[in-house]
Each structure stands twice: as C-alpha cells, then as structure tokens.
N, C-alpha and C positions, 0 to 999 in steps of 0.2 A: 356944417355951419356952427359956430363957435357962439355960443348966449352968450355965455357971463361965465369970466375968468379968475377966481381971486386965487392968489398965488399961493398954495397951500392950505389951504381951506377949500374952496369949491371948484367946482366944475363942470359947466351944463352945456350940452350939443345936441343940435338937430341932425338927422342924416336924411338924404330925399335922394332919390332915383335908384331904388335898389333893383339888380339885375338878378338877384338868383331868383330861379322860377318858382321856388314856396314864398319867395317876400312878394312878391306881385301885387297880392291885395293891400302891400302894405302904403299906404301915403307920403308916410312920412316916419321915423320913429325918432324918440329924445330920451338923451340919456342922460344921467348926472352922476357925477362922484363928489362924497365929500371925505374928505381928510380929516379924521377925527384924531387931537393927542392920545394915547392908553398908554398905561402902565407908568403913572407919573411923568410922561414926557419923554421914557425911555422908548417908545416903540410907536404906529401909528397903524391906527382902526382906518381899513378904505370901504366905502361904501358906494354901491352901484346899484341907482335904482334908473329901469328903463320902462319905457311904454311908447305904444305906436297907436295911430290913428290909421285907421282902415279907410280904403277907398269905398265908398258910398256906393257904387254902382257897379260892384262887380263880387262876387263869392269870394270868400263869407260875408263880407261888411253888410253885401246888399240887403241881409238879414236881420241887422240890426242887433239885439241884444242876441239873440241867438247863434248869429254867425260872430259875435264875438267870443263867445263861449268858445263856441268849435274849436277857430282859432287858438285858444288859451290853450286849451284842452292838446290839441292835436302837432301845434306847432310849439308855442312858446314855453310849455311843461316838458317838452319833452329835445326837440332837437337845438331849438335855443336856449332853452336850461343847459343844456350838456356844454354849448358854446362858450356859453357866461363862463361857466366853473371852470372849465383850460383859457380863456381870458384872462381872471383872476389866476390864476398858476402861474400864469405865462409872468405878468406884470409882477407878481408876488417874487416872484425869481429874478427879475430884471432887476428890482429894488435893493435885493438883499445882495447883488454882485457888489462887491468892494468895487469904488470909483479909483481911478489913477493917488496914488499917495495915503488913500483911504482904507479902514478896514470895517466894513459892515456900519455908513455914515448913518444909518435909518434906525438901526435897529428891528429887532424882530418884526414882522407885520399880522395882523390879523384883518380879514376880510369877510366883508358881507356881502351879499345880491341876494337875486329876488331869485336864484337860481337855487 
C-alpha cells in the first residue's frame, strides 16, 4: 500500500499479509525512501528506513517490549539486515545501468538503511 508519493524526494509504503514463516508475527511493516541530492547535484544519497508492528497476540509481540527485543535481535539484525543490504545493491545497480540514449543519467549513488 502506497502512503505518500513525492516524485523524487520521498517515498512511504505499508506492506500486510506477509507469508514467510519468520514474518508471521509480523502485522504489518512500513517502509520509506527518501532521495537526498549529494555531491552538488552530481549524484543522489537513497535512504531506507523500515519498521514493523508486531501482532499483539501471538510470539514475540505477545511479550511486549521484550518480544520486541527478541525480534530485533534475532530477526531484523541479523536475516533482514542481510536482505536490506542486497536490496540496496540490487536497486544501486539498476540506477547506475545507462537508460536507452543515456550514459550513467543518475550519477554515482550512495545509500543508507538501518541495515
């Protein structure tokens, strides 16, 4: 689900029903990008910050601050940190392909996450 769109500047989404069996506890999770200029204009800072709200009634969340520790700890430092960073790779690489007529329209990129 798409929040709020601004074209080159920001970018915020919700995602719900996730089916892999470690996101289970997850509710819901929201992510955003914003498109920073760097390097005078020559190139663009992406940044991706994400956080999930946990199911109330079910391990970890049922625990409260606790089970969100767990969580952090066990899930989102370690096999969702690794996801983020080949994410960013992934999109880092797409940006820097020369478009049709084009040779490198972007310029260099540098990236952030919480990864």
């Amino acid at each position: 689900e798409v929040i709020e769109d601004k074209a080159n500047e920001y970018f915020s989404y919700k995602v719900w029903g996730y089916s892999l069996r470690a996101a289970r506890p997850i509710q819901y999770g929201k992510g955003e990008f914003w498109y920073l200029p760097a390097d005078n204009g020559r190139s663009t800072d992406l940044r991706w910050r994400y956080s999930f709200k946990l199911r109330g009634n079910r391990f970890p969340g049922a625990l409260g601050p606790l089970g969100r520790l767990l969580f952090t700890k066990t899930f989102l430092d370690r096999a969702y940190a690794n996801f983020m960073r080949l994410c960013m790779s992934a999109i880092e690489r797409y940006v820097l392909q020369p478009s049709e007529g084009q040779i490198n329209p972007t310029g260099p990129s540098r990236h952030h996450g919480r990864a």
